[in-house]
C-alpha positions as a Markdown table, in Angstrom:
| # | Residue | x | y | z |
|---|---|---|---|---|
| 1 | Unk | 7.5 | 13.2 | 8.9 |
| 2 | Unk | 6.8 | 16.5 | 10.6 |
| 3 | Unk | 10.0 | 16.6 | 12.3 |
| 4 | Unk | 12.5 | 15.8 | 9.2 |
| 5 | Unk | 13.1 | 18.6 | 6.5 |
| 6 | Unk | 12.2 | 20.7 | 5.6 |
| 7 | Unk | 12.2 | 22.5 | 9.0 |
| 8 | Unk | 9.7 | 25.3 | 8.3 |
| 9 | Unk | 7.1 | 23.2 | 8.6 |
| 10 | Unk | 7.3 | 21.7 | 12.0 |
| 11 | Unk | 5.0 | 24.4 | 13.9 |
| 12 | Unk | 2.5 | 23.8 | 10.4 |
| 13 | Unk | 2.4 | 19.8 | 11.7 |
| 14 | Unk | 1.9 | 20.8 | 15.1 |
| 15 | Unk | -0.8 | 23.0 | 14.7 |
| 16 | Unk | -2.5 | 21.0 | 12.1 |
| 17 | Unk | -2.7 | 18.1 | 14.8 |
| 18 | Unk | -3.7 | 20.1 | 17.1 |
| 19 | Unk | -6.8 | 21.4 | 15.1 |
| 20 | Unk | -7.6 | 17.8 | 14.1 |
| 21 | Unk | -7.8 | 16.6 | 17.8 |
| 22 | Unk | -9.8 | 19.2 | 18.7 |
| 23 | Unk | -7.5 | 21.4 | 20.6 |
| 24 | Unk | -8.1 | 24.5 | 17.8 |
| 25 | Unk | -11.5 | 25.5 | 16.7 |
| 26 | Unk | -9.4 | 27.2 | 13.1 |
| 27 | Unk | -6.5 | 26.0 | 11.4 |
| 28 | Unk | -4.8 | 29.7 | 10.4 |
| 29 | Unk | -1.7 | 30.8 | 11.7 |
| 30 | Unk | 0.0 | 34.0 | 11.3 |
| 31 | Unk | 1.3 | 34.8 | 8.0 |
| 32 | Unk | -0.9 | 31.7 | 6.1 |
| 33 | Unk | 1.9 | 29.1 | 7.4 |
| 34 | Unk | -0.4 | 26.8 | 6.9 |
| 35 | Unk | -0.9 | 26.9 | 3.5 |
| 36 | Unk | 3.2 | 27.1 | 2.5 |
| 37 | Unk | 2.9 | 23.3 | 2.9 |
| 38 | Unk | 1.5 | 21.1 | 0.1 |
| 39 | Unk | -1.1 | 18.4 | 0.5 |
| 40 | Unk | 0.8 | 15.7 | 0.5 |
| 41 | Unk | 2.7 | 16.9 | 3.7 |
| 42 | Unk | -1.1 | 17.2 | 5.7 |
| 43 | Unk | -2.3 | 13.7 | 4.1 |
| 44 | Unk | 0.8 | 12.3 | 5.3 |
| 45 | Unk | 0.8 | 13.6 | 9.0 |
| 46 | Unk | -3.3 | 12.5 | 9.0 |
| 47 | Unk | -2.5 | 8.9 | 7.6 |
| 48 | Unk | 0.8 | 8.2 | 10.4 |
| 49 | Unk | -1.7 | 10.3 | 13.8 |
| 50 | Unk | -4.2 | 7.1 | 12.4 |
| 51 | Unk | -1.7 | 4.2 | 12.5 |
| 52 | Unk | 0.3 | 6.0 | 15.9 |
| 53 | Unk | -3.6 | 6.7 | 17.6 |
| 54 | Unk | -3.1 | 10.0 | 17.8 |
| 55 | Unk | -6.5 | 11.2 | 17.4 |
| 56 | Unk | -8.6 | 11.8 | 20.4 |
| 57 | Unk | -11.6 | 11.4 | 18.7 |
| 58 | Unk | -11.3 | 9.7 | 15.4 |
| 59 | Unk | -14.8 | 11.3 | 13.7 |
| 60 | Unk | -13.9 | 14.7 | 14.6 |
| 61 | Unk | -10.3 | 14.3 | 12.8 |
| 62 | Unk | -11.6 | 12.6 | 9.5 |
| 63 | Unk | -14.3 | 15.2 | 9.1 |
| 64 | Unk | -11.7 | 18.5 | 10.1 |
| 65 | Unk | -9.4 | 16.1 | 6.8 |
| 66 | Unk | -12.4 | 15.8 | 5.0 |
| 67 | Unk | -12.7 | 20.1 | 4.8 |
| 68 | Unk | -9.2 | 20.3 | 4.2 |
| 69 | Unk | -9.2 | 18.2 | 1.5 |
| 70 | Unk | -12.4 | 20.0 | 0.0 |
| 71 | Unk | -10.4 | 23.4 | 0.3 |
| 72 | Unk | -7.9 | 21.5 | -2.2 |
| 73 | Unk | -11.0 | 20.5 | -4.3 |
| 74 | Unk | -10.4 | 16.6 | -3.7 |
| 75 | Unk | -13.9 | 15.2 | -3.3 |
């Protein structure tokens, strides 16, 4: 999913993993990449880092979801 097109969004997937693990304290990058991607494309990459056990600390990466989701006004 974050390496199939559309290819813009690869270094969004990247970074957004790496702020859900813990590795970034923000999740901004230059220019507002981040928010050229729709929903959809961050709920998918969150749901397959769960099933793969990608996330170095679980908590951390369902509450960093849990803001992003609130910034899209999902409850």
């Amino acid at each position: 999913m974050i390496f199939r097109a559309p290819t813009r969004y690869y270094k969004t997937g990247v970074v957004f993993l790496a702020w859900l693990n813990g590795f970034q304290d923000h999740f901004i990058m230059l220019g507002g990449g981040q928010s050229m991607c729709p929903l959809p494309f961050f709920s998918g990459i969150f749901r397959l880092a769960d099933t793969c056990g990608l996330s170095r600390d679980p908590e951390l990466a369902t509450s960093r979801m849990d803001k992003l989701l609130a910034l899209y006004g999902c409850p």
